[in-house]
N, C-alpha and C positions, 0 to 999 in steps of 0.2 A: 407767458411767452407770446408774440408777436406772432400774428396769423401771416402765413404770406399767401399772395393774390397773383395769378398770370394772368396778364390782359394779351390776349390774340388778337389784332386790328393791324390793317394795311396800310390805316392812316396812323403814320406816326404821329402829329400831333395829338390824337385821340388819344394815343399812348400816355404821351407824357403828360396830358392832361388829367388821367384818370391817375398816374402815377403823385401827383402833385398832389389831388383830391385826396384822395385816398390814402396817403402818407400822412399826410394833417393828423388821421384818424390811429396811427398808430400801427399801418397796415406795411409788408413790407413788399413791395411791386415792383413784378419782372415783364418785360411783354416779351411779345415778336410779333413780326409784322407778315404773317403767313401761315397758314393753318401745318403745315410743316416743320414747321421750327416750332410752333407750338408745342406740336405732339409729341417731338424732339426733348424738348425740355420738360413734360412732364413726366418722359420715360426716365431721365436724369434723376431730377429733384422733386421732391415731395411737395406739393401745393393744398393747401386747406380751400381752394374754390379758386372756379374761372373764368375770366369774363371776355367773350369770344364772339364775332361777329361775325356774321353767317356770309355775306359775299366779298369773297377773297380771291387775289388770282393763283396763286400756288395754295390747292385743296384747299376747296368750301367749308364751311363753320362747319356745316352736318355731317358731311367726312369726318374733319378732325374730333366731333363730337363722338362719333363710333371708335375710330382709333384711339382715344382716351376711354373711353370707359373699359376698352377688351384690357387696358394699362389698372386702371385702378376707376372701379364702377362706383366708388364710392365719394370722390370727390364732386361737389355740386358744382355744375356749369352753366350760367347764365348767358342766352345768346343775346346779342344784341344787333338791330337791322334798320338804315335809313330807309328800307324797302319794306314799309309790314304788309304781311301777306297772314292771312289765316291758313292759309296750306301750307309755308313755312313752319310756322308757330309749332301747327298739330306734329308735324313731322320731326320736330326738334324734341316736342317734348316726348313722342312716341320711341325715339331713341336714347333717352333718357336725360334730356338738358332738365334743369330744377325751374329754371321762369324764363321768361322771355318778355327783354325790354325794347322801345321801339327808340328810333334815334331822334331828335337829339333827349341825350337822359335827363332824366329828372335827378339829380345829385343826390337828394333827401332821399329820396323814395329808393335810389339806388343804394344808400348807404341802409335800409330798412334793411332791405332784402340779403342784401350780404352780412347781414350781420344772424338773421334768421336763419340762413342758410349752412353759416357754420354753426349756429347753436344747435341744429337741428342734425348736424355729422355729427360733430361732434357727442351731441346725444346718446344718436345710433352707436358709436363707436364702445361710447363707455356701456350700453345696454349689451353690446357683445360680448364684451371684455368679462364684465358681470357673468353672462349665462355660461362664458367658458369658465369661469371658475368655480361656479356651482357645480356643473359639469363633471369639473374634474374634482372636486370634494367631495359632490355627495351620489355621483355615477360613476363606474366605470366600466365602462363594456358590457353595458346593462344590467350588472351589479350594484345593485343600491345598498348604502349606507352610511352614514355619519359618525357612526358611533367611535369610539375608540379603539376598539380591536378591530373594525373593517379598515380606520384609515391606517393602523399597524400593517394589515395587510395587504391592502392596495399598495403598499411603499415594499414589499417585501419583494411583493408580482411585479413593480416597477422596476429593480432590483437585476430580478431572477428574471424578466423577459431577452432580453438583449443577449444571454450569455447561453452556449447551446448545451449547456448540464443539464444532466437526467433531475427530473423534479418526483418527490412522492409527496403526494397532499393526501392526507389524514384527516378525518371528521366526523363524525356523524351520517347516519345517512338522512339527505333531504338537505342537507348546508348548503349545497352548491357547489358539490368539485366539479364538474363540469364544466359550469359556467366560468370558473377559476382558471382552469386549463384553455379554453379557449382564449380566455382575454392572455393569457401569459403566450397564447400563438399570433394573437393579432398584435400584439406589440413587441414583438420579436421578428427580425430579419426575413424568418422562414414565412410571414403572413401571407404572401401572394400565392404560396404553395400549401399543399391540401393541409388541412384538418382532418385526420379521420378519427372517428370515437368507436372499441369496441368492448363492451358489455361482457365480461370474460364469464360472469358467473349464466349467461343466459346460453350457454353453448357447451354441449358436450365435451369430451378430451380430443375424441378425434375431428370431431368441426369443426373444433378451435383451431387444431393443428393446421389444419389445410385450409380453414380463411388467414389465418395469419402471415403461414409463409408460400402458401400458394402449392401447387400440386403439377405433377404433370402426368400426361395421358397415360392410364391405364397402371397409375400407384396406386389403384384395390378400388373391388367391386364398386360399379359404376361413375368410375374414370373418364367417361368418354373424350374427356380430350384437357387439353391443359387448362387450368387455371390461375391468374394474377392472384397472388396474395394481398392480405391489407398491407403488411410493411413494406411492400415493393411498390404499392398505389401512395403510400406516403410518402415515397423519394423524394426528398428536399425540402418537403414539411415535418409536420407533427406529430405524432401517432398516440393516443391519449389510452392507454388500456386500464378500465375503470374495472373495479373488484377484485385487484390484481390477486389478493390472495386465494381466490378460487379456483384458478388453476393449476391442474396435475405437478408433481414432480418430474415427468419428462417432459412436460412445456416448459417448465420452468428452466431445464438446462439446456434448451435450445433459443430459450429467450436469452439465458446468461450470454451465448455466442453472440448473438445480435448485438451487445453491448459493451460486448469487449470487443470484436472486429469488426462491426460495422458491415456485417455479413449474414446471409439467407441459403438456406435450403432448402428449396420447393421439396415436398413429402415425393418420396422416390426417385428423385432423383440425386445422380453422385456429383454434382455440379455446383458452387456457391455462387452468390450472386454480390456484387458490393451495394450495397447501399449508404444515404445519406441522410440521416434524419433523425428527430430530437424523441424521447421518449419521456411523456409524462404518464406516472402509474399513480393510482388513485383506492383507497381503502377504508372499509370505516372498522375493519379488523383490528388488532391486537396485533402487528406482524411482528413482535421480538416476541411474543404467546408464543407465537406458530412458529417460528425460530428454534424456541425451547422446546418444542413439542416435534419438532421432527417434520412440520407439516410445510417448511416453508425453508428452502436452502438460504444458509447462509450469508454465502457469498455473494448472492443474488439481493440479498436484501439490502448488503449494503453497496453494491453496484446502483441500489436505484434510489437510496436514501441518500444522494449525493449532497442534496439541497430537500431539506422536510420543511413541508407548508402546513400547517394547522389551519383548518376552517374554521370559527368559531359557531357554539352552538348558537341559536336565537337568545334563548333564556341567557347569554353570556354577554348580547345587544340588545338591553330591551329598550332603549331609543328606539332603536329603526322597526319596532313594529309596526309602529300608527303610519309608518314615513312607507315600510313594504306593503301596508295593507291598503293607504289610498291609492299607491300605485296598479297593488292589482282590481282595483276598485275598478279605476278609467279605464283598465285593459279591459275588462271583463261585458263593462260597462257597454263600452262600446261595438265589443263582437257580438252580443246577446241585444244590441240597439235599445239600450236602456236607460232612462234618462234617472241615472244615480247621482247624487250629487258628492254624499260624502255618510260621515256614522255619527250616531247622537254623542255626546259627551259619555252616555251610559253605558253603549257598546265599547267607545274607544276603551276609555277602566275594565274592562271586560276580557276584551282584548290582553291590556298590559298586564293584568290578572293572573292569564294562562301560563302554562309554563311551557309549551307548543314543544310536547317529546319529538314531533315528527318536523322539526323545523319550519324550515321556508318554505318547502313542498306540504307539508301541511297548512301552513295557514293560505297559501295561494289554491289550495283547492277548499280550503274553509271559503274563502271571499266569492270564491267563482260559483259555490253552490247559492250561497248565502244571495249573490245580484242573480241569478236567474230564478231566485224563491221569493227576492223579494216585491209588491208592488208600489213601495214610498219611494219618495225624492230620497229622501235619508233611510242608510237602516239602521232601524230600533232594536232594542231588544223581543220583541215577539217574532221578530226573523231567524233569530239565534237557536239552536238545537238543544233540547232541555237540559243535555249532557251537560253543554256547557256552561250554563245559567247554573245549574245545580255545585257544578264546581269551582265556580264562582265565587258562591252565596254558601260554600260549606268547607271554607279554606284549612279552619280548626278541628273538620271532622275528618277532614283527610290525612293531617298529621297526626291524630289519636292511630288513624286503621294505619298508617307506616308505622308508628310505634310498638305497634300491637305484634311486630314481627318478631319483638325481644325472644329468644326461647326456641325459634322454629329453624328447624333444618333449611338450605340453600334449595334443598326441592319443594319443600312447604312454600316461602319465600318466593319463586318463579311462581307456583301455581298459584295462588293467592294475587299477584300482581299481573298475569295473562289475564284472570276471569277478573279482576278490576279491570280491569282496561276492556274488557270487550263490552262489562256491562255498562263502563261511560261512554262507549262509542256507540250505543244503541244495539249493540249484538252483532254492528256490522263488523263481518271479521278480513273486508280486505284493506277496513281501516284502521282496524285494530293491527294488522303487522306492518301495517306503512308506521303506524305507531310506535310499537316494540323496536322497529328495524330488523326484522327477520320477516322471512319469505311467507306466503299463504299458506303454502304447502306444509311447511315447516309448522305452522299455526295448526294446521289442522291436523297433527299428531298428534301433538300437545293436547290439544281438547279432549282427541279422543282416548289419551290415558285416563284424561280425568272423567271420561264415563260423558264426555259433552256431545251430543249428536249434531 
């Protein structure tokens, strides 16, 4: 396709001259004869580069040079001036002209330059073009993956953003619901309005009650005055409530109201409030378990299972490990001012090895111990934690001890695989239930049935 060229020049002959030249070459040439209609015409029409001469009587080349690029800063404009001055020159290119010719032109030399000039947009354009489509394959919303079930999913959350349905995303814990939720807020309507995230299992019944919907003065001992809830700070946003299944049966049937009317009642008061806003819940529970178990109302679950998002586990992607791990590499790298470069061939199989029980949040905090322990350009395997080396390097013996579970009771079976697990973690046990997916607290019963101090 034929490059077209605007020549800016008050001397019409110049025009038509540069029109005549430069048409020879294949080029397809528009002018005006004033920095005005210039500007004019490349607010109109698209131009691949401009050839523009800086003293004109309706707005000077450097004007129109500013006014063109606030239009499209990426088109290249070459000034041209029977008056060279070196304070012009600097001042043209400091506003972003691409070269600067003096009059009368050198034809050859002119036609170099414009030809470099668009090879060199041109360039830039397709190197854009490129990193958005990286971009948006193997990012999204600082979600990294390539694999096949992330780009499942990424098309799911492209989907389900635009539309203001209740979303439940289901996973593992450590997958990423979070991150999930928010990108499904940033590409949906509601973006410019809040995000709020709240943590349902880190909150009692009654603090849940009263951060949720808000409280007003003097609804029990120490009330002092009213309270904004989160669902009412959420108005016209998001509201992301993560562990949904661990809250009470009576939050549960004041959350159901919120969902069916679009409605609040601050704790004590006889007043409803309307609200506006989208609710995504998040679990790595069993909720038709708890369904059947009485622990989780019905009708509430499927008010929020309107649209279900499955996170995938890691081990479910094991592409995008080496692709998560260098990335938390450069993050880590760079907070800790550490000149890492990347991992031996030894490590990466090491890596792709593991079967990473604790996800993404496991291995992002594998990587970030592992750059602040280690002191090579590369990390080796002597940076690695024996746990891991060992399980590694004894892939056969760990399927013999699963095996070995033939015959034992569901309690034998859990205790057996607690104390496997804390004796590959090194005995640390608050990484041993980021492991399991159950709480510390909850870990440290468990041990102490089994006589572990």
């Amino acid at each position: 396709m034929a490059h077209k060229i605007l020549v800016v020049d008050d001397e019409k002959s110049h025009c038509l001259m540069l029109q005549a030249v430069l048409g020879e070459d294949g080029y397809i040439v528009k002018y005006a004869n004033n920095g005005k209609d210039g500007v004019n015409l490349v607010s109109k029409e698209g131009f691949d580069l401009v050839l523009m001469d800086i003293r004109m009587t309706q707005m000077g080349g450097v004007e129109a040079l500013k006014r063109i690029m606030e239009i499209d800063e990426s088109i290249p404009v070459i000034m041209m001036t029977a008056y060279a001055s070196v304070n012009t020159a600097v001042e043209s290119l400091k506003t972003g002209a691409y070269d600067y010719l003096s009059k009368p032109l050198d034809t050859e030399e002119l036609k170099i330059i414009i030809k470099k000039a668009i090879d060199h947009r041109n360039l830039k354009n397709e190197n854009s073009f490129l990193k958005k489509r990286v971009d948006e394959k193997y990012s999204f919303s600082n979600i990294i993956g390539e694999s096949k079930p992330m780009q499942d999913l990424f098309e799911k959350v492209t989907l389900a953003a635009p539309t203001d349905a209740t979303i439940l995303l289901t996973g593992k814990s450590g997958t990423g619901k979070e991150l999930i939720a928010n990108a499904i807020h940033e590409k949906s309507d509601r973006k410019e309005n809040p995000f709020v995230k709240v943590n349902c299992s880190a909150l009692p019944e009654t603090l849940l009650e009263s951060e949720l919907f808000g409280h007003v003065k003097g609804a029990f001992t120490g009330a002092v005055k009213a309270k904004k809830g989160l669902f009412a700070t959420a108005d016209k946003g998001t509201i992301f409530l993560d562990e949904i299944s661990e809250i009470s049966l009576n939050v549960q049937v004041k959350l159901l109201r919120v969902l069916q009317e679009q409605e609040i009642q601050p704790v004590g008061s006889t007043l409803t409030e309307k609200i506006d806003l989208r609710i995504i819940a998040a679990s790595n529970r069993d909720l038709e378990k708890y369904v059947e178990e009485k622990k989780f109302r019905e009708d509430l679950y499927y008010r929020l299972n309107v649209l279900r998002i499955e996170i995938p586990e890691l081990k479910e992607r094991g592409e995008d490990i080496i692709l998560l791990a260098e990335f938390f590499l450069k993050k880590y790298a760079k907070k800790n001012s550490r000149n890492i470069k990347g991992f031996t061939d030894s490590v990466s199989k090491v890596l792709l090895n593991y079967h990473w029980p604790g996800n993404v949040r496991e291995l992002e905090n594998f990587v970030e111990r592992t750059v602040i322990l280690s002191s090579d350009e590369y990390i080796k395997e002597k940076d690695l934690p024996s746990w891991l080396l060992s399980e590694n390097d004894n892939k056969t013996d760990s399927l013999q001890t699963h095996s070995s579970a033939e015959g034992k009771t569901l309690k034998e079976m859990e205790k057996q695989l607690i104390l496997d697990t804390l004796e590959s973690a090194d005995n640390n046990r608050t990484r041993t239930a980021e492991i399991l997916g159950i709480s510390r607290r909850k870990l440290q019963i468990k041990l102490k049935e089994y006589g572990v101090n």
